[in-house]
Each structure stands twice: as structure tokens, then as C-alpha cells.
Residue, then its C-alpha position, 0 to 999 in steps of 0.5 A: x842910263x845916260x843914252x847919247x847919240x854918237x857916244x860909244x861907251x863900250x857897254x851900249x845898252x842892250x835892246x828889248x821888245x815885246x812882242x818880238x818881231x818874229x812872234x805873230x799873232x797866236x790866233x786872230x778871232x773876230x778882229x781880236x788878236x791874242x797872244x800869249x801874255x795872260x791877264x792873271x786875274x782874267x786868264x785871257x791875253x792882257x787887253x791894253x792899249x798897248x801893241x809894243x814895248x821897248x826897254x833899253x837896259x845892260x842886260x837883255x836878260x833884264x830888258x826881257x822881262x821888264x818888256x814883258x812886265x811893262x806889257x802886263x802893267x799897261x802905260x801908268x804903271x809900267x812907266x813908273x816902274x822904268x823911271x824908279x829904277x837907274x840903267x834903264x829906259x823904255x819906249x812904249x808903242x800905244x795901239x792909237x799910233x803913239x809913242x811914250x818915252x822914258x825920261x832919258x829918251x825925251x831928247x832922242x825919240x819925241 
């Protein structure tokens, strides 16, 4: 999805984010947050290096689940799975303080 500063298109893509900012932490243990998005092999909340993640799609239904999707896969291969598909970027939030952009943000977010 070509995203252009200043070019209104009329179908601006929709914004996605998991966490969202009104969730807070379901329960903080021993300096541990926990949340509600479970590791399926482990049962326990998805333990990564990721505190955020960000989809800009067309629909916010799509942008929803790949924000959720991408958490659950972790930086390598939720990347991939935004570069593979057309209409869509993400920016990735790492808990070091970094920010991992999709190929069409390159030029917009460092």
C-alpha cells in the first residue's frame, strides 16, 4: 500500500494495534506482565520481544487480527507475513525501545 505523507486518497488506510491503548496489563507478578494473548503450545501469555504492534491495512477488521497475529508470531515472521501480503504495512514496537518498519514505512518512520 503506497502510504504518502500528505496525500489524501479518500480510502486512507485504517490503524491497528496490539495491545491497545486502553488494555492494561491483566496481572503484573514478580515484574512479569501478563496478558491475554496465549502461547498455544505453552498455555501461558506469548513471551517475546515485543510490547507492540501496529498494522495500517484498509480494513480495521483485517488490521485487528493481523495485529494480533503478528504478536503471536514475534518480529521474524510476523514481518514476513506483512511483506508477503499487498495493502499492508506494520511497525513493530520491541521491548528494547526499537521500532521495526515494513517496507513501505521505510521513508516515513526510521
Amino acid at each position: 500500500m503506497p502510504i504518502r505523507k500528505g496525500e489524501p486518497s479518500g480510502r486512507e488506510p485504517m490503524v491497528s494495534t496490539f495491545p491497545p491503548r486502553f488494555i492494561v496489563a491483566l496481572l503484573t507478578l514478580d515484574n512479569t506482565i501478563y496478558h491475554h494473548i496465549l502461547d498455544t503450545k505453552t498455555g501461558y501469555p506469548v513471551q517475546n520481544n515485543l510490547f507492540q504492534v501496529t498494522i495500517l491495512s484498509r480494513s480495521s477488521m483485517d488490521g485487528d487480527a493481523l495485529s494480533t497475529t503478528c504478536f503471536l508470531l514475534g518480529l521474524e515472521e510476523g514481518m514476513k507475513l506483512i511483506e508477503s501480503m499487498g495493502d499492508t504495512e506494520a511497525l513493530f514496537f520491541t521491548s528494547d525501545g526499537n521500532i521495526h518498519s515494513s517496507s513501505g514505512l521505510k521513508d516515513i518512520v526510521p
